[in-house]
NUMI-728591 format. One record per residue (C-alpha): residue in one letter; chain; x, y, z; residue number from 0. Coordinates in Angstrom, 1 decimal. Example, Ala and Ser with C-alpha at 12.3 -4.5 7.8 and 13.67 -1.06 7.14 Angstrom:
REC   type   mol       px       py       pz   seq
REC      A     A     12.3     -4.5      7.8     0
REC      S     A     13.7     -1.1      7.1     1
//
This chain:
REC   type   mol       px       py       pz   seq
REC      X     A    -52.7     18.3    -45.5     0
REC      X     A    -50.9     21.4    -44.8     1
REC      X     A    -51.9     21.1    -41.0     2
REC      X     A    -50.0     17.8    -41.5     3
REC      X     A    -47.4     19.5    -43.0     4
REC      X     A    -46.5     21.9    -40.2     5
REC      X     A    -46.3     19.1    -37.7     6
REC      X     A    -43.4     17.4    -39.5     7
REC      X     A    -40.5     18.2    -37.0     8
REC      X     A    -37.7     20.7    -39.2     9
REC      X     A    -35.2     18.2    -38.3    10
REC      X     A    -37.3     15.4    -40.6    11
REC      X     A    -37.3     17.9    -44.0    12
REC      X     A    -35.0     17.6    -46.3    13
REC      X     A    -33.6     21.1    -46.6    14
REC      X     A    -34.0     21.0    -50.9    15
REC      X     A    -37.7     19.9    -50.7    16
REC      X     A    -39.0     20.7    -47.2    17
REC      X     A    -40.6     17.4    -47.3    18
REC      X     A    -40.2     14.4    -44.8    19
REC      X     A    -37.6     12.4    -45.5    20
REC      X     A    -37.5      9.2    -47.3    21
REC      X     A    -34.5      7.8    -47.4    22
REC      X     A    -31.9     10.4    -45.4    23
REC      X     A    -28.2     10.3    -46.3    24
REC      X     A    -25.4     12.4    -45.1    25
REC      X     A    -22.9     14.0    -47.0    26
REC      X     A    -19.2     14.5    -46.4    27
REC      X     A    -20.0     18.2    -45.0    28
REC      X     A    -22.2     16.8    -42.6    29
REC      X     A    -25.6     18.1    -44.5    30
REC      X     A    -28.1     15.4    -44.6    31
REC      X     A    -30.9     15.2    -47.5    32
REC      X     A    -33.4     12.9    -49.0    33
REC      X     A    -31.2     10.3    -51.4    34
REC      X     A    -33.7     11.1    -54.8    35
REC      X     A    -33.4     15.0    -53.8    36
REC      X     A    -29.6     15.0    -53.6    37
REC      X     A    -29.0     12.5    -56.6    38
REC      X     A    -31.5     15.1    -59.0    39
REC      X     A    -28.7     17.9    -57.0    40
REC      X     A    -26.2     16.4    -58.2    41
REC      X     A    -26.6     14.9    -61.4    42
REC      X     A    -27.7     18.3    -62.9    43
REC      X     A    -23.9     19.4    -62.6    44
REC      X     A    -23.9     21.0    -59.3    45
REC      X     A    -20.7     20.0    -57.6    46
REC      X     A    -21.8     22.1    -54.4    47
REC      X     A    -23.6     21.3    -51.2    48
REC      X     A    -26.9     22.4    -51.3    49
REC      X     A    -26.8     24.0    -47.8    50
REC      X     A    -23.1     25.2    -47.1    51
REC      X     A    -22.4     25.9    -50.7    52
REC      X     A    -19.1     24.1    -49.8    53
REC      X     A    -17.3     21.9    -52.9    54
REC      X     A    -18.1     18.6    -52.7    55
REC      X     A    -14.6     16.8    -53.6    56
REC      X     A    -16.1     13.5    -51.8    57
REC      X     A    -19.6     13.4    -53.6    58
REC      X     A    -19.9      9.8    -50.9    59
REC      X     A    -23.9      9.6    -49.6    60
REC      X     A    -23.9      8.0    -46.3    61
REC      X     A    -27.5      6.4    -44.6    62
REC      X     A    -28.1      8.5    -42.1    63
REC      X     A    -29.4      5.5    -40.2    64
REC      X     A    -30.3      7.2    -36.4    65
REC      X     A    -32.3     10.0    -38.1    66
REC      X     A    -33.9      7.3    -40.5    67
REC      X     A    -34.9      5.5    -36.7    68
REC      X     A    -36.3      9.0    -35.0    69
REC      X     A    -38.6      9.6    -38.3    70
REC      X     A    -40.1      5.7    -38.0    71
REC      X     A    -40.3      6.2    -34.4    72
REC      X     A    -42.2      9.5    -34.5    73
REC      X     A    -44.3      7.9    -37.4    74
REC      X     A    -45.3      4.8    -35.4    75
REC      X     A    -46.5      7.2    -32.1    76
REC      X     A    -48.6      9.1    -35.3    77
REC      X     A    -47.0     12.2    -35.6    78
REC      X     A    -47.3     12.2    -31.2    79
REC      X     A    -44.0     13.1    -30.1    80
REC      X     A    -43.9     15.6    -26.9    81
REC      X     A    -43.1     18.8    -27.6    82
REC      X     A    -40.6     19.0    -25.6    83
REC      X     A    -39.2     15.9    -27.1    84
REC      X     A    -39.0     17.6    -30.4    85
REC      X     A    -37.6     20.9    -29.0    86
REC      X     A    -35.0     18.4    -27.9    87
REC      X     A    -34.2     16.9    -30.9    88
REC      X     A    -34.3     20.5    -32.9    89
REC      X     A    -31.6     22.2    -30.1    90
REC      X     A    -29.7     18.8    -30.5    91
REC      X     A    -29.2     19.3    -34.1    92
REC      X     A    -28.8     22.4    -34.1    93
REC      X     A    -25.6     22.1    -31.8    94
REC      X     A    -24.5     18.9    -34.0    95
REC      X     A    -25.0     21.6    -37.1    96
REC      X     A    -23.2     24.7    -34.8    97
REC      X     A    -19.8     22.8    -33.6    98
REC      X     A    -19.5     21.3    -37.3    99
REC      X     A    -19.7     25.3    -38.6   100
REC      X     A    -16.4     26.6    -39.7   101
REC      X     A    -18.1     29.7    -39.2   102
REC      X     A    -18.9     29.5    -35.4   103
REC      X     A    -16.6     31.1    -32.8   104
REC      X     A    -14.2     28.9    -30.6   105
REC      X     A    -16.4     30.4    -27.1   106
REC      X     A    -19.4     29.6    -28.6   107
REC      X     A    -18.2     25.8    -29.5   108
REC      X     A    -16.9     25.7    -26.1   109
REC      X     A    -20.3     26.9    -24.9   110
REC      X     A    -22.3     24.4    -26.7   111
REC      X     A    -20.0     21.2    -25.7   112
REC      X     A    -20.8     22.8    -22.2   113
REC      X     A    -24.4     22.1    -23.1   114
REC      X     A    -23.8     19.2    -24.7   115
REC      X     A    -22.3     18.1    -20.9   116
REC      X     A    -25.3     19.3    -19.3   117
REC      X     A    -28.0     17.5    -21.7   118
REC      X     A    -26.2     14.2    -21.2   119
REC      X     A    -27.4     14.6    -17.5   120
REC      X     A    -31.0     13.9    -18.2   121
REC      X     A    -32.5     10.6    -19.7   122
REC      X     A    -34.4     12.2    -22.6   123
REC      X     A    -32.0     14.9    -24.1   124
REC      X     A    -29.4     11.8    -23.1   125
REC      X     A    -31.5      9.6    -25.4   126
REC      X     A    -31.6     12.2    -27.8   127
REC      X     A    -27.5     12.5    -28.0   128
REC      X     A    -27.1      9.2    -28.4   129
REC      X     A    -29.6      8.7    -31.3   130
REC      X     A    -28.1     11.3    -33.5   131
REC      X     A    -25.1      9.8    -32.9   132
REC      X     A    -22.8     12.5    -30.5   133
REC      X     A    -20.5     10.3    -28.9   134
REC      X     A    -18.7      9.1    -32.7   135
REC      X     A    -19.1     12.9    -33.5   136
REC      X     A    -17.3     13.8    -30.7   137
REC      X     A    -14.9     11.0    -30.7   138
REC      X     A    -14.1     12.7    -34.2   139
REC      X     A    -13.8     16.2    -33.0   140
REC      X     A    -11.6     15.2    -30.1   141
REC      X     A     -9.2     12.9    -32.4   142
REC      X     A     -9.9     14.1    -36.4   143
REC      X     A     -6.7     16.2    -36.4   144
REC      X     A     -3.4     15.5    -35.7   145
REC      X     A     -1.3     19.0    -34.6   146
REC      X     A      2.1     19.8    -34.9   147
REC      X     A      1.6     21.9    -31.6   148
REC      X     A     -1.2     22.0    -28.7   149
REC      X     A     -2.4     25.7    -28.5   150
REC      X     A     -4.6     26.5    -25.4   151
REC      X     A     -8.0     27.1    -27.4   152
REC      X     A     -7.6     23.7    -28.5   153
REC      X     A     -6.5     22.1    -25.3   154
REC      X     A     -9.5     23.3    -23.5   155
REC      X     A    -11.7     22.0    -26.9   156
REC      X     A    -10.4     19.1    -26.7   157
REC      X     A    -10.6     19.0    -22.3   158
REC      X     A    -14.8     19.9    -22.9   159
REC      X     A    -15.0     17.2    -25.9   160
REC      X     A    -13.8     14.3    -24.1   161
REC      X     A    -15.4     15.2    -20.4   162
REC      X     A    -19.2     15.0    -23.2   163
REC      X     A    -18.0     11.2    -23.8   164
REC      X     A    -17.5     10.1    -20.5   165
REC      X     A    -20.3     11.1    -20.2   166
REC      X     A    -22.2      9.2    -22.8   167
REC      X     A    -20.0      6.7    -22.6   168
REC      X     A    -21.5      4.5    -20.1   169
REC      X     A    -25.1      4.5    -21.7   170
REC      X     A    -23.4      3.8    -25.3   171
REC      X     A    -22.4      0.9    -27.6   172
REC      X     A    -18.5      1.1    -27.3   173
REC      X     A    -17.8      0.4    -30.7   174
REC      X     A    -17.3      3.6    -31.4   175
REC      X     A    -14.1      3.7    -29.6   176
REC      X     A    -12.6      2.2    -32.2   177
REC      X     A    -12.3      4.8    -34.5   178
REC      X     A     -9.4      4.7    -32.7   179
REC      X     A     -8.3      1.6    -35.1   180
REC      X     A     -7.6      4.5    -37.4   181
REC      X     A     -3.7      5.5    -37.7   182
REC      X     A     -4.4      9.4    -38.3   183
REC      X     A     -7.0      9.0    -35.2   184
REC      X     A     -4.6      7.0    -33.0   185
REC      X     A     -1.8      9.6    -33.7   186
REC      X     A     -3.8     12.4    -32.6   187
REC      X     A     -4.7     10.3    -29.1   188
REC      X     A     -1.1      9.8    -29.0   189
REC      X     A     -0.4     13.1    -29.5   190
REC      X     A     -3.1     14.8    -26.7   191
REC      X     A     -1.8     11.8    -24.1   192
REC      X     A      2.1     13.0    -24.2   193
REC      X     A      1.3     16.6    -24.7   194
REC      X     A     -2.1     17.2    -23.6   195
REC      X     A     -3.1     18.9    -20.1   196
REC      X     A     -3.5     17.2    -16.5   197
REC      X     A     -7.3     16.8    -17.4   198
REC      X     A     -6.7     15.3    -20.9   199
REC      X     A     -4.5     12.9    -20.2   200
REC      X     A     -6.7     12.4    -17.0   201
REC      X     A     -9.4     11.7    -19.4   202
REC      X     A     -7.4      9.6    -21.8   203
REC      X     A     -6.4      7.3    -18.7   204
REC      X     A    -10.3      7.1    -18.1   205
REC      X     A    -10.9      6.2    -21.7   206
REC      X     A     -8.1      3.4    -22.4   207
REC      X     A     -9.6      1.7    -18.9   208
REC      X     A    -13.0      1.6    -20.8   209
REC      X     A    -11.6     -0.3    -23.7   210
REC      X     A     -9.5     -2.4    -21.9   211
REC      X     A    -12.6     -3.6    -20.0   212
REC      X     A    -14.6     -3.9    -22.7   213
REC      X     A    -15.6     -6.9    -24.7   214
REC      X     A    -16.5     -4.8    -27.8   215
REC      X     A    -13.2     -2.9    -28.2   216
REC      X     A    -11.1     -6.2    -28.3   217
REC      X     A     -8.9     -5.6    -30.8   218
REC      X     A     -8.3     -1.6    -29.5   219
REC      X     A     -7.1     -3.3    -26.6   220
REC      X     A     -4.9     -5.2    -27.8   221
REC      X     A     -3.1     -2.8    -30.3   222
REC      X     A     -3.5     -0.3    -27.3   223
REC      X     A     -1.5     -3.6    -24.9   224
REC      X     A      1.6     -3.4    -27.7   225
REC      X     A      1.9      0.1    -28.6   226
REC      X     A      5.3      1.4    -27.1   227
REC      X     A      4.9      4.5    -27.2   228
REC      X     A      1.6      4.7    -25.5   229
REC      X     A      3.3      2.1    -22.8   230
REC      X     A      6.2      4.6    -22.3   231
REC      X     A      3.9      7.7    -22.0   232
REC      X     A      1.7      5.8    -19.3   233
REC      X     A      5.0      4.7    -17.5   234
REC      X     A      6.1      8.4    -17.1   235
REC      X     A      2.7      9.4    -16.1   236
REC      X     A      2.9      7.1    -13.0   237
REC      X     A      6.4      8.9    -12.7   238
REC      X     A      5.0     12.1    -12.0   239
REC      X     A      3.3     11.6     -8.4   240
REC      X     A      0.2     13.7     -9.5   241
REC      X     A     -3.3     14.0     -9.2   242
REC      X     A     -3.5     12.3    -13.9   243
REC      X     A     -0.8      9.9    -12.1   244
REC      X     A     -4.0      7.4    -10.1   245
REC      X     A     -5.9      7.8    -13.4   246
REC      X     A     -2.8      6.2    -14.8   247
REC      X     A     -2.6      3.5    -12.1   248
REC      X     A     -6.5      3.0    -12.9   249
REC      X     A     -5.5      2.1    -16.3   250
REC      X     A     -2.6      0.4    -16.2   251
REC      X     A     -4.6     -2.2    -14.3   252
REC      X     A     -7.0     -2.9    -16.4   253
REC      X     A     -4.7     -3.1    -18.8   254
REC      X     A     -2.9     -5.6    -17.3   255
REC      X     A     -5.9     -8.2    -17.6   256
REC      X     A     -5.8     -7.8    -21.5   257
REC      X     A     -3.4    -11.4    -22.4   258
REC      X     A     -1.7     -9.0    -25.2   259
REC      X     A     -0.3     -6.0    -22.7   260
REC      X     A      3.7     -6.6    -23.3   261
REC      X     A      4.3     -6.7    -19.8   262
REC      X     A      8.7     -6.7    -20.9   263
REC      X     A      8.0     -3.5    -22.6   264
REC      X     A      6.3     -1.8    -19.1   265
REC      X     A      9.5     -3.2    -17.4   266
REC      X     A     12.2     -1.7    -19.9   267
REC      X     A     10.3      2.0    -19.8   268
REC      X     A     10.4      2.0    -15.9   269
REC      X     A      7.4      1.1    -14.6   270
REC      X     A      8.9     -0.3    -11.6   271
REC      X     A     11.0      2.9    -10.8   272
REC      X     A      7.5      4.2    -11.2   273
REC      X     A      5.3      2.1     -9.2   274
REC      X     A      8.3      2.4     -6.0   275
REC      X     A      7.9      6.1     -6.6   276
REC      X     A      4.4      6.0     -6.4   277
REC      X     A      3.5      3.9     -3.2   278
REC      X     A      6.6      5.5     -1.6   279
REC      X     A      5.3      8.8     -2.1   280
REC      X     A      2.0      8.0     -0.7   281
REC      X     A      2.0      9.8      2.3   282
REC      X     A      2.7     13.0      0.8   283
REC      X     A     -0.2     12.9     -1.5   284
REC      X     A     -3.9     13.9     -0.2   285
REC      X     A     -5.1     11.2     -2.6   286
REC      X     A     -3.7      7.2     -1.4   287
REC      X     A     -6.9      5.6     -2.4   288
REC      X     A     -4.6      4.2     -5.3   289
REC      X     A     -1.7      3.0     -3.2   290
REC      X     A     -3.4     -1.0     -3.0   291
REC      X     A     -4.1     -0.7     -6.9   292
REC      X     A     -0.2      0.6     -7.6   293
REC      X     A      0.8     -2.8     -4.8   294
REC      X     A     -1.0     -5.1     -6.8   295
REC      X     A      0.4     -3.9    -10.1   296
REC      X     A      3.7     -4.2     -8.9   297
REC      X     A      3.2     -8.0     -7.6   298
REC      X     A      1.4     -9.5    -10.5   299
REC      X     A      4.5     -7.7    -12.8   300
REC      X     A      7.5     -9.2    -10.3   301
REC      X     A      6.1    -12.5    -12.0   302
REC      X     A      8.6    -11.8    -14.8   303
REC      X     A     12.5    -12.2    -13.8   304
REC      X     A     13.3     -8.6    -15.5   305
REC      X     A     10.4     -7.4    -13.0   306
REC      X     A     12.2     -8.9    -10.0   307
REC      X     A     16.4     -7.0    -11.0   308
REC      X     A     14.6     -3.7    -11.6   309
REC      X     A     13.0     -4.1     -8.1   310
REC      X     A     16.7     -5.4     -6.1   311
REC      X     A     18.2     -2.5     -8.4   312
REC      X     A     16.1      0.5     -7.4   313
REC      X     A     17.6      1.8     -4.0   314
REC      X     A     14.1      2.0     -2.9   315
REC      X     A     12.5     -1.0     -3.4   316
REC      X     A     13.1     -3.2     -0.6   317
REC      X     A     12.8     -1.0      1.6   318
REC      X     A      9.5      0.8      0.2   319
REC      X     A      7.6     -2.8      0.6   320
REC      X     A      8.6     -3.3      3.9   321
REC      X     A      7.5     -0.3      5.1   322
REC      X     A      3.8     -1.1      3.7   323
REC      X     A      3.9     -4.6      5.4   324
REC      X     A      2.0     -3.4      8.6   325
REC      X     A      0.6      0.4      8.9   326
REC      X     A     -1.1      0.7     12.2   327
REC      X     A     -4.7      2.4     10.4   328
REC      X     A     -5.2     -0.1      7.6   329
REC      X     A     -3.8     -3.4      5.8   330
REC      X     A     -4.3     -2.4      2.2   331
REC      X     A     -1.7     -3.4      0.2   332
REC      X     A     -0.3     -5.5      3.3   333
REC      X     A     -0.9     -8.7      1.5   334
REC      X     A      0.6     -7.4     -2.0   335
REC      X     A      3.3     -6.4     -0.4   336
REC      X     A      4.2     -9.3      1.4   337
REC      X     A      3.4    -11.1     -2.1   338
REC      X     A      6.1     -9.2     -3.9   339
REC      X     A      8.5     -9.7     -1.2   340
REC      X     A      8.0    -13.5     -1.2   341
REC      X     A      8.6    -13.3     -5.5   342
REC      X     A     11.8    -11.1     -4.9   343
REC      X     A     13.5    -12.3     -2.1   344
REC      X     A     13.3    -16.6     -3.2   345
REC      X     A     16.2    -15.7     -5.4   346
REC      X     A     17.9    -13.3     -4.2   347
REC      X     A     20.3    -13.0     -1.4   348
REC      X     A     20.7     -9.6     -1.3   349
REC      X     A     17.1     -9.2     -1.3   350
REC      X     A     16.2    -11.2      1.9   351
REC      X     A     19.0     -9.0      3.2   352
REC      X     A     17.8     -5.8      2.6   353
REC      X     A     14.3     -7.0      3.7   354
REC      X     A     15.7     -8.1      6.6   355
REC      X     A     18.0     -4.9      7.3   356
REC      X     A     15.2     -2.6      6.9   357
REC      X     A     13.1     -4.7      9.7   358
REC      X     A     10.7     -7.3      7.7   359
REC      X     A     11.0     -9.7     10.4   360
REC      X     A      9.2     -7.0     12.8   361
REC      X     A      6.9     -5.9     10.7   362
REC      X     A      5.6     -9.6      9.6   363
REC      X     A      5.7    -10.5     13.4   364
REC      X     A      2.9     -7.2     14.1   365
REC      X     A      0.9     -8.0     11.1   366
REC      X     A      0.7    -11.8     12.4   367
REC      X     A     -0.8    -10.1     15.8   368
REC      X     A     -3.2     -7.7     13.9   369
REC      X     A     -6.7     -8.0     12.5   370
REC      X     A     -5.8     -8.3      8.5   371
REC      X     A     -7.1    -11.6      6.5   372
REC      X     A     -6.5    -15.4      7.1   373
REC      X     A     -5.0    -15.0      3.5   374
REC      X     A     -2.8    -12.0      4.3   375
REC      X     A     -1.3    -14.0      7.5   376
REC      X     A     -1.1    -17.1      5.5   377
REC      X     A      1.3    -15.4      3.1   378
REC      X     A      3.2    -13.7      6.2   379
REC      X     A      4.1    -16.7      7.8   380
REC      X     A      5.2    -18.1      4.6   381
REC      X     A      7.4    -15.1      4.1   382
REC      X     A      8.7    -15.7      7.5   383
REC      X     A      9.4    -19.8      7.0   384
REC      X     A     11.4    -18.5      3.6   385
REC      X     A     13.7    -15.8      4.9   386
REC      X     A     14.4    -18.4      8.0   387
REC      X     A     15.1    -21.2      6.0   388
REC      X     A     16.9    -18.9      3.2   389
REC      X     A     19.2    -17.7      6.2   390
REC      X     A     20.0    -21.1      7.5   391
REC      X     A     20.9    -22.6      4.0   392
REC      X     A     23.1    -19.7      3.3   393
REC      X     A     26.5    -21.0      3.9   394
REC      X     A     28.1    -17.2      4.3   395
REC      X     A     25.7    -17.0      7.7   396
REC      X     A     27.2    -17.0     10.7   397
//
């Protein structure tokens, strides 16, 4: 019996009894015991966690259903888990038990989320992480305050919290993401994405492209689709021409598949100042791998009639899409381009004679004699009927 005894991993005691759990709950400090221990706890007056000492204001028992599964899978292998397996799951929750600590130091949490980065690397400690349930834990330390000002020990917490769930975050149920559902949470994300750090809002970008592509975050999406202010920060992100500015690209896309994105509300922030900025400023930027992506954006938006006035208004925008017609290395983008200057120029004169100004007519004539796509020479030539039949019809042509 007591050889038995000693076997049972320290993470599957309940720390009142020291016996295997039966029935595991969690408290609101994050101190999990066995239900019956806890209720004795408690019901003889004591108004204290067992462990922390802290007060228990929220006396709330949650099942702590992923240890529950460990404890019934280590029980059906009989009591065979590796060792190494259960030196995983002991340094695992010991790290859960460390960053929850009010009494651990900011290096030291920073350390550990380090580790935590590092573990999610390998298939077993992976495994591990996602059992005891990290990526909602650190969903909650990334998002479960709201402050009034972002100092730089809790930018970079907040940088190392959210670089651990992209991490997990592929190998996960995304459910979790919507914790963000909850106001106080979606504040906080609000918060970090207008006044958080290249890498945070780099991360942010990377996290509102997951939801937006995911089944299981369908109503996230859409809230995320008709929040303004989340709209207008992504807008001026695009603005900025940097590195955090393709992430934003990245997931504006995929936000654009979601039937709820209010598409009037990208317009009336700017996005099509921003999107002209962006491909226009290319060439200056070692990264243009986004370039097509920022093209197609902008064609599937000049759809919309406010779309198609901010583009004839910007002093930029005709010109900027006729440039990116034919470039002599590649033809990405060629065919968006020519699409967005087939949707702008069918109603507007002084579109077709900007295009025209700035040299379209040359530039659809070379991309006809290059090696782009049937489809990409298909729309050319129809560009090139238009602006030719749009020229003869206008009765102020001479």
């Amino acid at each position: 019996m007591k050889e038995a005894e000693m076997t049972v991993p320290h993470l599957f005691r309940c720390p009142i009894t020291l016996e295997l759990f039966k029935d595991p709950v969690t408290l609101s400090t994050g101190q999990t015991y066995d239900r019956s221990s806890i209720e004795k706890w408690l019901a003889a007056g004591n108004l204290t966690c067992p462990v922390t000492m802290q007060k228990l204001h929220d006396p709330t028992m949650v099942p702590n259903h992923t240890l529950r599964h460990l404890i019934d899978r280590w029980l059906q292998m009989g009591h065979q888990f590796d060792h190494e397996d259960l030196v995983i799951i002991d340094s695992v929750a010991a790290i859960k038990h460390s960053l929850e600590s009010h009494d651990t130091t900011f290096e030291t949490k920073l350390q550990l989320l380090e580790n935590i980065r590092v573990l999610s690397q390998e298939s077993s400690s992976r495994s591990c992480l996602i059992q005891l349930g990290f990526l909602p834990f650190l969903l909650e330390l990334a998002f479960g305050r709201v402050e009034a000002k972002i100092s730089e020990e809790y930018a970079k917490f907040v940088e190392q919290a959210l670089l651990c769930v992209l991490k997990l975050l592929p190998f996960c149920e995304l459910e979790s993401l919507n914790i963000l559902l909850q106001e106080s949470k979606f504040e906080s994300f609000l918060f970090l994405f207008k006044h958080g750090s290249s890498l945070v809002k780099m991360n942010i970008c990377q996290l509102i492209e997951t939801t937006s592509a995911s089944s299981e975050t369908n109503e996230l999406r859409s809230m995320l689709g008709k929040k303004r202010e989340l709209l207008h920060e992504m807008v001026q992100l695009v603005h900025q021409n940097c590195e955090a500015s393709d992430a934003g690209i990245k997931a504006l896309w995929t936000l654009l598949s979601s039937p709820e994105l209010n598409q009037e509300t990208l317009i009336t922030e700017g996005v099509v100042d921003g999107l002209v900025s962006y491909i226009s400023s290319s060439e200056r930027r070692e990264s243009k791998s986004f370039e097509p992506l920022a093209m197609a954006i902008l064609e599937k938006l000049l759809a919309l009639d406010s779309a198609k006035e901010a583009l004839v208004s910007n002093p930029n925008g005709i010109t900027t899409l006729v440039k990116k017609i034919f470039r002599v290395s590649n033809h990405e983008g060629s065919e968006n381009a020519v699409g967005s200057l087939m949707a702008v120029c069918y109603g507007s004169l002084q579109a077709r004679e900007e295009a025209i100004g700035d040299g379209v007519l040359t530039q659809l004539l070379l991309l006809l004699q290059s090696q782009c796509s049937g489809r990409t020479k298909t729309k050319a030539r129809m560009l090139l009927r238009l602006l030719r039949s749009k020229w003869i019809e206008d009765p102020n042509h001479v």
